[in-house]
C-alpha positions as CSV (number, residue, x, y, z in Angstrom):
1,X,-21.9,-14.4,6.8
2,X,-21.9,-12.9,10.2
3,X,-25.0,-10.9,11.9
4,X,-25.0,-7.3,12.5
5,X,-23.7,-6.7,15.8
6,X,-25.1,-4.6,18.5
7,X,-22.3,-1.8,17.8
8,X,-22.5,-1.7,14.2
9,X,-24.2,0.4,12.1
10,X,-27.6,-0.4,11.1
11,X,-27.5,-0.3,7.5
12,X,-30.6,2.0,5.6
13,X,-33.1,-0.2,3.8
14,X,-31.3,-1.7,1.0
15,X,-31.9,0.0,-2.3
16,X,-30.4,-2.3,-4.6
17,X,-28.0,-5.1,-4.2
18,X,-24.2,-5.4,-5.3
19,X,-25.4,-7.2,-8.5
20,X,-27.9,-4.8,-9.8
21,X,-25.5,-2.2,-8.6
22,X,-22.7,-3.1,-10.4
23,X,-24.7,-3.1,-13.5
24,X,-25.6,-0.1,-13.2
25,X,-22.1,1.1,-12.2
26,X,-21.0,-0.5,-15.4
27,X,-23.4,1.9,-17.6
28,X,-21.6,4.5,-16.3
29,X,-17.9,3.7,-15.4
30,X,-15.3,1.8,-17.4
31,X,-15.3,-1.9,-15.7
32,X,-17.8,-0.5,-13.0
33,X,-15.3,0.4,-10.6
34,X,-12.8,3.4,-10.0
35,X,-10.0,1.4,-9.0
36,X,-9.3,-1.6,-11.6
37,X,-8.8,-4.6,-8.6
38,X,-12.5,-3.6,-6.9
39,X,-13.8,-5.6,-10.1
40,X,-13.2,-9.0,-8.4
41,X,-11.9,-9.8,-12.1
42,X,-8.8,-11.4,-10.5
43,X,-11.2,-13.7,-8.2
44,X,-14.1,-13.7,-10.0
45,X,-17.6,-12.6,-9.6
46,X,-20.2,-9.9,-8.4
47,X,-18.0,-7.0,-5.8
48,X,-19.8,-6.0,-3.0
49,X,-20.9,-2.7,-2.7
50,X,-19.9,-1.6,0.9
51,X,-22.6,0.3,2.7
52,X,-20.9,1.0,6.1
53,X,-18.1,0.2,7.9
54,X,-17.3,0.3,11.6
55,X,-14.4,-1.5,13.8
56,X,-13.1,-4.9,11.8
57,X,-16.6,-5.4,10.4
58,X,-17.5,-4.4,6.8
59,X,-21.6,-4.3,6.0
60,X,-22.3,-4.6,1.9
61,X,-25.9,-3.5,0.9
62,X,-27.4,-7.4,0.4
63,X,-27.2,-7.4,4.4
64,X,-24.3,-9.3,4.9
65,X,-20.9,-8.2,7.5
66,X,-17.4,-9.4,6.8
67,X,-14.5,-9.2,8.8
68,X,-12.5,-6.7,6.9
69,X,-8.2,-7.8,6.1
70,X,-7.6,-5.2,3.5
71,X,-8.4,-1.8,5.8
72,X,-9.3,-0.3,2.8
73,X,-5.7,-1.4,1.8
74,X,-3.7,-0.3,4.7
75,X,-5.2,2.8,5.8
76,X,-7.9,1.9,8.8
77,X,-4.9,1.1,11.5
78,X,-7.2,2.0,14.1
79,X,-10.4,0.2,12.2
80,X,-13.2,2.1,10.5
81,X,-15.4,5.2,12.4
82,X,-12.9,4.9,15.0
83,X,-14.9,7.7,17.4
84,X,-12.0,9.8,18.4
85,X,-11.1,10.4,14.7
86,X,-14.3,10.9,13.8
87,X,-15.1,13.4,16.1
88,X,-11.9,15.4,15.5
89,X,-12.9,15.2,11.7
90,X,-16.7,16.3,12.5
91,X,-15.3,19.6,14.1
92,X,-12.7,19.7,10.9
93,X,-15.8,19.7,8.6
94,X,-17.6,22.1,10.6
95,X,-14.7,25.1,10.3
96,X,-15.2,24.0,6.3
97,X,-13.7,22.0,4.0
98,X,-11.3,23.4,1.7
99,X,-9.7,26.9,2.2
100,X,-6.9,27.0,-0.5
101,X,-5.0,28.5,2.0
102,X,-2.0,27.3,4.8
103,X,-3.9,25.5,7.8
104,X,-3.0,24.3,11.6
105,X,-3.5,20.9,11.1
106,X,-1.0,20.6,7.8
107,X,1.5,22.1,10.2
108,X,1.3,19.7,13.0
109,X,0.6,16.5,10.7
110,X,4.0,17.4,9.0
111,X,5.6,17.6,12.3
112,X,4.2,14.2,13.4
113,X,5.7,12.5,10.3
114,X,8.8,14.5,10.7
115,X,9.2,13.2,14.6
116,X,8.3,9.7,13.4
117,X,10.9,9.4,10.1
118,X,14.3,10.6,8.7
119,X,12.6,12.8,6.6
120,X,13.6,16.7,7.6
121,X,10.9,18.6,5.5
122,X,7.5,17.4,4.0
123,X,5.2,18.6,0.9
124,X,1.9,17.1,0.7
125,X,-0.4,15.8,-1.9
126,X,-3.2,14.3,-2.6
127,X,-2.1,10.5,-3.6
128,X,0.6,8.3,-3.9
129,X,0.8,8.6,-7.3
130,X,1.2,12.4,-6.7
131,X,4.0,11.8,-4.4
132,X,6.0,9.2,-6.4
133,X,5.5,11.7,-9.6
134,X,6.5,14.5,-7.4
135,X,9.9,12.8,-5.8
136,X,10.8,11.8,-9.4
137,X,10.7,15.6,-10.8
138,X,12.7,16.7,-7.3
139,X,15.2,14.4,-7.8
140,X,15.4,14.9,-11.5
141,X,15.5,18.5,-10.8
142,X,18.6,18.1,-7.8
143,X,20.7,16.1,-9.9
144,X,20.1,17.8,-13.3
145,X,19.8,13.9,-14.1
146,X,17.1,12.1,-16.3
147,X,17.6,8.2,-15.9
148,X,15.5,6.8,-13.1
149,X,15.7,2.9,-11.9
150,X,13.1,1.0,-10.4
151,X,12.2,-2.8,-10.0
152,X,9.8,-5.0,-11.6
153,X,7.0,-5.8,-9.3
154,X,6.9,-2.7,-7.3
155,X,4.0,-0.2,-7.8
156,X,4.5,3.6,-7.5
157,X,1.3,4.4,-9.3
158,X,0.0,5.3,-12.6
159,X,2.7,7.6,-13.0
160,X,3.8,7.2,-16.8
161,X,7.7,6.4,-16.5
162,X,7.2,3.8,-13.6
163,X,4.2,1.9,-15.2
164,X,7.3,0.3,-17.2
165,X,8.2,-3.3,-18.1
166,X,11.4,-4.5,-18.6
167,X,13.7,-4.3,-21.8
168,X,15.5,-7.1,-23.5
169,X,18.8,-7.2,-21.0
170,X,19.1,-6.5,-17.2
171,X,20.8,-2.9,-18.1
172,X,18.5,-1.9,-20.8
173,X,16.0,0.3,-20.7
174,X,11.9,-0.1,-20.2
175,X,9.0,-0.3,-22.6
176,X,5.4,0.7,-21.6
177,X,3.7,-1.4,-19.5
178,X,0.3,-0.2,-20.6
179,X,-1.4,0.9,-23.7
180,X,-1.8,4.6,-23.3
181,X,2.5,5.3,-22.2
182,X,4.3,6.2,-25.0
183,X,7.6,5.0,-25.2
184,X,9.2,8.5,-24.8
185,X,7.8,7.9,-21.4
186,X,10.1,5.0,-20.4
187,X,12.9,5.7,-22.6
188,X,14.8,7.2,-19.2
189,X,13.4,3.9,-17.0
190,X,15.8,0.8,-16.0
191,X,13.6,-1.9,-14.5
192,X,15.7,-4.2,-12.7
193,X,15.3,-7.7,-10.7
194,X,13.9,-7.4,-6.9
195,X,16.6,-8.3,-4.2
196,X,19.1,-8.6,-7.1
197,X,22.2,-7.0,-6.1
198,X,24.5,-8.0,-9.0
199,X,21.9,-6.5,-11.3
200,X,21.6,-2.6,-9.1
201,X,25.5,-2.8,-9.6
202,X,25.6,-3.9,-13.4
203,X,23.0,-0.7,-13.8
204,X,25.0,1.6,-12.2
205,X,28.2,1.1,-13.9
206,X,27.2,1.3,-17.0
207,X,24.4,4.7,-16.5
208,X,25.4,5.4,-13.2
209,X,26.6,9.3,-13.8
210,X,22.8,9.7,-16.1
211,X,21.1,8.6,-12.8
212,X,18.9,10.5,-11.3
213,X,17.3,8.5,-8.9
214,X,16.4,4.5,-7.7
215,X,13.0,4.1,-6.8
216,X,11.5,1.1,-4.7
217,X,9.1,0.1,-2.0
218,X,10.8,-0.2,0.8
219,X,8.8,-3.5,1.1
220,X,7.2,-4.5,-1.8
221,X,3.3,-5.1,-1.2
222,X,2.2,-4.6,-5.3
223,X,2.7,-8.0,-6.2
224,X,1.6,-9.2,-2.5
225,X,4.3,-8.9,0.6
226,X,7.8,-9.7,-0.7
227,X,10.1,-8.0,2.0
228,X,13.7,-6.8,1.3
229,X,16.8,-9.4,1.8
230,X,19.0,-8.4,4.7
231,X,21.1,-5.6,4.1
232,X,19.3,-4.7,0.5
233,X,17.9,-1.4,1.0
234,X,21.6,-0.5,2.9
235,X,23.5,-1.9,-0.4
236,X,20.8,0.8,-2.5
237,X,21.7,3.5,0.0
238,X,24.8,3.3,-0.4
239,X,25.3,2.5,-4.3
240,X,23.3,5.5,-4.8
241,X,25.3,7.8,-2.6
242,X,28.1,6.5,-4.5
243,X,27.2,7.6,-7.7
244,X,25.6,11.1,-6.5
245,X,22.0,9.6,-7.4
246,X,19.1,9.7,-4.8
247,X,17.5,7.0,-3.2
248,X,14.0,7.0,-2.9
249,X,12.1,5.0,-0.6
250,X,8.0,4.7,-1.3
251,X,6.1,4.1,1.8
252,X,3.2,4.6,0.5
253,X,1.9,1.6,1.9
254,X,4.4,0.5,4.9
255,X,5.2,4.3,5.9
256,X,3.3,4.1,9.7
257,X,1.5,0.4,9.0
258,X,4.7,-1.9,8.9
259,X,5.6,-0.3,12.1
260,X,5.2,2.9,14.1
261,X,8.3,4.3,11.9
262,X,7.3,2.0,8.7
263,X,9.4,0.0,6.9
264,X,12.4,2.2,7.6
265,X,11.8,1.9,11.5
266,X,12.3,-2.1,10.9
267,X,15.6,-1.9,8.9
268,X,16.6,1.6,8.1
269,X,17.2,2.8,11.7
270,X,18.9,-0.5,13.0
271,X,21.3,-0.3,10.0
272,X,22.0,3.2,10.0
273,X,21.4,4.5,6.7
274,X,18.5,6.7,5.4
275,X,16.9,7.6,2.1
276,X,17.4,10.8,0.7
277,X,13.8,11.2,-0.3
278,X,10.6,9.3,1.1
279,X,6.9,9.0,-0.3
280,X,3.8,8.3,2.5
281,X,0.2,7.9,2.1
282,X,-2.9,5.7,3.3
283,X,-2.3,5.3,7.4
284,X,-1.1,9.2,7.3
285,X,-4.9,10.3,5.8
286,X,-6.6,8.0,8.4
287,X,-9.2,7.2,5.3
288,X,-9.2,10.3,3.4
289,X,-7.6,11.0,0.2
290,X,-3.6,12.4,1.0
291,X,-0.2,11.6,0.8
292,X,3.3,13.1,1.2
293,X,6.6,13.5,-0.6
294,X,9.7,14.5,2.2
295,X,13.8,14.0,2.9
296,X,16.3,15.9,3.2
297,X,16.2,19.6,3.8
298,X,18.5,20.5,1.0
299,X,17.0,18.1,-1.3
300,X,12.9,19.6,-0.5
301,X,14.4,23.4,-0.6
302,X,14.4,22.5,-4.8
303,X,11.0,22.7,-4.8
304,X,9.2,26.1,-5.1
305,X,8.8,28.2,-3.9
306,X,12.0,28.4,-2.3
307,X,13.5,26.5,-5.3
308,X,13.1,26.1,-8.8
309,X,11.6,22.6,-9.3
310,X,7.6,23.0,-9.7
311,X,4.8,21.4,-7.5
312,X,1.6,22.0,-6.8
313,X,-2.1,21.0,-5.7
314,X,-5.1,22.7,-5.0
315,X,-6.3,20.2,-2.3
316,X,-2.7,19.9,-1.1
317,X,-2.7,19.8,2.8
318,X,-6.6,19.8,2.7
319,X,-7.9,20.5,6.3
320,X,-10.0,17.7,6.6
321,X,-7.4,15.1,5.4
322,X,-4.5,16.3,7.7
323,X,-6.9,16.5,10.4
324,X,-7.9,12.9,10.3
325,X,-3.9,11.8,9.3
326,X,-3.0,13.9,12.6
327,X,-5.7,12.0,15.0
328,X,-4.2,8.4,13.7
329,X,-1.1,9.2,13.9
330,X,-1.6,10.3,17.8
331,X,-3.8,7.6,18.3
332,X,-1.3,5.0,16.9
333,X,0.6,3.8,20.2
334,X,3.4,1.3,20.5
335,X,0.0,-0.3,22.3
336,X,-1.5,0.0,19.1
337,X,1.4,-1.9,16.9
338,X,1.9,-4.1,19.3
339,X,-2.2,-5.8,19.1
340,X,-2.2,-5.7,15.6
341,X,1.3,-7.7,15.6
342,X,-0.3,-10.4,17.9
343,X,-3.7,-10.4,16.1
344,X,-1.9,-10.6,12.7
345,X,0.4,-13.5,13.7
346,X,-2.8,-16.1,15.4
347,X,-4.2,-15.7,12.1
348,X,-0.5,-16.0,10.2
349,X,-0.4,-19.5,12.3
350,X,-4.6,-20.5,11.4
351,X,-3.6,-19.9,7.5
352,X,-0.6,-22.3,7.6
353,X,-2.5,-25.0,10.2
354,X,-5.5,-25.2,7.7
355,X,-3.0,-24.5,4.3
356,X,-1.1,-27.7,6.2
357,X,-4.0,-30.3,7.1
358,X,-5.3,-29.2,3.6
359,X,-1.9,-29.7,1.5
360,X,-1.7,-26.6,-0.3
361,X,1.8,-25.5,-0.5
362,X,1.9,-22.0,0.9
363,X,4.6,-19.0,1.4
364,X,3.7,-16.8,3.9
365,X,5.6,-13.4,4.0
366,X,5.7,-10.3,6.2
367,X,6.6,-6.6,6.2
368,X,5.9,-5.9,10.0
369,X,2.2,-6.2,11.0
370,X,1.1,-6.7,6.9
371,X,2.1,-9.8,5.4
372,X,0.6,-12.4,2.1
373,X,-0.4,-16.0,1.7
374,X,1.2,-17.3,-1.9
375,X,-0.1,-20.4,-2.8
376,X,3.5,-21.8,-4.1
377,X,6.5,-24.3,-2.7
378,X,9.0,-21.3,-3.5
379,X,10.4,-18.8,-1.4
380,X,9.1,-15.2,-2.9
381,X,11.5,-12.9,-3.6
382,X,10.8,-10.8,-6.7
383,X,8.2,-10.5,-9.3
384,X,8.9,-13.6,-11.1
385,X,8.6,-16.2,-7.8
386,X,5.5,-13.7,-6.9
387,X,3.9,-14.9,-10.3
388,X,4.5,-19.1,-9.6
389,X,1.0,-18.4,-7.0
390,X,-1.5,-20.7,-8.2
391,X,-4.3,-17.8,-8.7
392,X,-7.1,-20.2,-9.2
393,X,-6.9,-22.2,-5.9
394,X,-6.7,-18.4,-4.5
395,X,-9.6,-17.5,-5.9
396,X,-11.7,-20.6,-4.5
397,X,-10.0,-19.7,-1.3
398,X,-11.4,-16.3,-1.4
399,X,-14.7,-17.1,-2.1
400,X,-15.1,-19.5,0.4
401,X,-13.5,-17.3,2.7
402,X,-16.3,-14.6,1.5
403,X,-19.0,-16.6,2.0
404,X,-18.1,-17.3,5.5
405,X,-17.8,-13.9,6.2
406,X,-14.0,-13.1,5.6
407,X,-13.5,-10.4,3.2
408,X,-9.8,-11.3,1.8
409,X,-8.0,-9.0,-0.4
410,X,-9.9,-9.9,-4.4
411,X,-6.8,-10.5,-6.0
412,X,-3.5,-13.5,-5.1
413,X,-0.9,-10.4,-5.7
414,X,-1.9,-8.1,-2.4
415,X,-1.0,-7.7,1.2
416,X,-3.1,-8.3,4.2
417,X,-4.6,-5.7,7.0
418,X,-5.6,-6.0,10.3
419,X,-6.4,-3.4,12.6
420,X,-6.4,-2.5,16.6
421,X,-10.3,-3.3,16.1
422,X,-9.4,-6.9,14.9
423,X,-10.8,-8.1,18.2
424,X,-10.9,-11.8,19.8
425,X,-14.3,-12.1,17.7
426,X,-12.9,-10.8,14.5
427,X,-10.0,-12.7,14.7
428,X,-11.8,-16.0,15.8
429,X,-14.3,-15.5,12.6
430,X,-11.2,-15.8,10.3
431,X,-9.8,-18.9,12.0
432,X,-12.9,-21.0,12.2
433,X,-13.2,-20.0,8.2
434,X,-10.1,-20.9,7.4
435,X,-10.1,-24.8,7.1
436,X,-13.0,-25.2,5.1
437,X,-12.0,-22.3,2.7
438,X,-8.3,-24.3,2.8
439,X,-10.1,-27.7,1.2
440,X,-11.6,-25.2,-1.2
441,X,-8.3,-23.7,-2.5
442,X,-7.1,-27.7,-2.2
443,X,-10.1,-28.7,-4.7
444,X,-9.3,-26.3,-7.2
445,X,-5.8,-27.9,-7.1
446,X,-7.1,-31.2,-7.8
């Protein structure tokens, strides 16, 4: 594991280490962690408790620094205590935190995203989850419609009608997909087959005038990096224009990390068609907790309190949260996409040398600058060739990885960061870990 550096932080004098912390963390939180993949369960193992962060480099409290490729899953573009964002969010904090009223910086963050995407009007939130719930209701609400469609594999958050599993035929409808969702939940939820055509058609011929809305990543990342066919997001455009249902595109993840416009910048805007709603988070709160619901002006003008469909949130627009969303966003040049595009493919070529010399059959798949290594000889293309990764031989990879101070995503099912601080060093600590951690993967094979 790497040394500090002479930029980094210098962590305070070590308290306790990940393990006993995470004992204690388990006496008082379920698991011992507030979001369920921190647990390493999927890998194995004690987490490391992150003291500090600055750049690429993560520094845990045992004394150790890691190159960091999840970002805090997506939303460090720049890298962590970039200065320019954390000085405009130092004189945020000193004007106060929270004012439950309308600020500056929600105005001008909303005209950033509004410059960068389709969308014509924005509401923000606080999370993704709160955006995807939101769009759902709005939609709902537009249409006087209840059925909603979305696709297995594809995340929207713990939003009760989308954490659904599939029924017994491709046009029936969900069951829970968690203890805790009542079935009265998913009742009004079609979960289809990703970059399945055939199956979006037979769904909409036999509900089609009941549907409110389709739902879907515009790349899925939840079960790791599994990008759209050609043309497939255009085929749900236009199927859903032509049965007077929404489409809803959840950038949450990609929106402003696939590519300065997101997903929709890489396939939306050279095909010509548009979503009628859109859902952002992560790289638009530069680290903080917020996210956004937007599209069309005469779709948003449903929501109050111009309209009658209800939404609200206390921390909605928070100060602090915009502010730091506003100074990424500026900071995030064509400059900036285009190092983090170079960075990500010399490590895209390292993983499949040493995955190569090391005979592990490997997919690797991109969504703009964030892509993922499956450890499977099948293309990925939906949920089912997503679950075909060997998980074990990932989890030796990440451990090995870990020790040599890579810190990988803890689980085979999620996409990979880098950031404009993903320097020649940073970058050249993940190749020279990568062969050794390759043979590791290849052992657990054997």
């Amino acid at each position: 594991m790497g040394a500090l550096g002479e930029n980094d932080p210098v962590p305070s004098q070590p308290t306790a280490t990940s393990e006993a912390l995470f004992a204690r963390a388990r006496a008082v939180t379920p698991g011992g962690v507030n979001s369920p993949v921190r647990a390493f369960n999927a890998v194995g193992g004690t987490p490391r408790f992150v003291e500090s962060a600055r750049g690429a480099w993560l520094s845990d409290v045992d004394g150790n620094r890691y190159v960091d490729l999840i970002c805090s899953w997506g939303p460090m573009l720049l890298g962590h205590a970039h200065p320019e964002v954390e000085a405009a969010v130092r004189a945020a904090v000193s004007r106060g935190t929270s004012y439950g009223t309308p600020t500056v910086p929600e105005v001008e963050l909303a005209e950033e995203i509004v410059a960068r995407t389709p969308v014509e009007e924005v509401r923000f939130v606080s999370s993704g989850t709160e955006a995807t719930m939101s769009a759902i209701r709005l939609a709902r609400g537009f249409t006087g419609r209840d059925v909603v469609v979305k696709f297995a594999g594809c995340y929207h958050g713990h939003v009760d009608a989308l954490l659904a599993s599939a029924g017994s035929g491709l046009a029936t409808f969900a069951v829970p997909g968690t203890p805790g969702v009542p079935a009265s939940s998913t009742e009004l939820t079609l979960v289809l087959p990703y970059n399945d055509p055939a199956a979006v058609t037979a769904a909409f011929e036999e509900h089609g005038m009941r549907i409110a809305c389709l739902i879907t990543e515009a790349a899925p990342g939840n079960m790791g990096v599994v990008p759209p066919a050609p043309g497939f997001n255009a085929f749900l455009a236009e199927i859903t224009k032509r049965y007077g249902a929404l489409f809803v595109s959840d950038e949450v993840m990609t929106g402003f990390r696939a590519s300065r416009e997101g997903q929709w910048g890489l396939d939306g805007k050279a095909e010509g068609w548009v979503p009628d709603l859109m859902t952002f988070g992560k790289v638009m709160g530069g680290g903080f907790p917020a996210a956004a619901f937007g599209g069309r002006a005469e779709v948003m003008q449903t929501l109050s309190p111009v309209g009658p469909v209800y939404q609200a949130g206390t921390l909605s627009g928070n100060p602090i949260a915009t502010t730091a969303g506003l100074t990424t966003l500026r900071l995030a040049t064509d400059e900036v996409y285009a190092h983090i595009g170079e960075a990500a493919e010399t490590v895209k070529a390292g993983v499949r040398d040493a995955f190569d010399k090391a005979g592990v059959a490997h997919q690797i798949q991109a969504a703009g600058t964030m892509f993922s290594v499956f450890l499977t000889e099948r293309p990925v293309t939906d949920f089912a060739s997503a679950s075909t990764t060997d998980v074990a031989a990932y989890a030796a990879f990440f451990h090995a990885m870990l020790a040599a101070g890579v810190y990988l995503p803890p689980s085979a099912y999620e996409a990979w960061f880098l950031s404009a601080a993903h320097d020649d060093e940073a970058v050249q600590t993940i190749l020279d870990a990568l062969p050794d951690a390759a043979m590791a993967a290849a052992e657990a094979q054997s």
